[in-house]
C-alpha positions, 0 to 999 in steps of 0.5 A, a space after each residue: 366278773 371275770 373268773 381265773 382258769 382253775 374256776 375262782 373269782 379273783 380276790 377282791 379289794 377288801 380281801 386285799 387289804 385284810 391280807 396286806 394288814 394280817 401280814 405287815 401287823 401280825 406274819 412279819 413282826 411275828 418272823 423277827 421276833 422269830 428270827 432274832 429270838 433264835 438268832 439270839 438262842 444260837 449265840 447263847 448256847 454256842 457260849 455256853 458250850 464254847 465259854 465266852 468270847 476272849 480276846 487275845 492280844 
């Protein structure tokens, strides 16, 4: 096995896949709700300090 310059054994095939599955199953749906909950946050709290959008013709 070859080892990397700081000493460590590269990551194997079933680490591999453990992180690509932690990632695509958990990190990343975890940021969108994130992001679209805060998103969602920010506009509810802009028409609570601006009122409602309104239209004027």
């Amino acid at each position: 096995m070859r080892m990397r310059s700081d000493g460590s054994a590269p990551p194997t095939g079933k680490a591999e896949w453990l992180s690509f599955l932690v990632l695509t199953l958990i990190v990343l749906p975890a940021l969108a709700v994130i992001f679209v909950g805060g998103y969602g946050f920010v506009i509810w709290m802009s028409q609570i300090i601006n009122g409602p959008p309104v239209v004027k013709f």
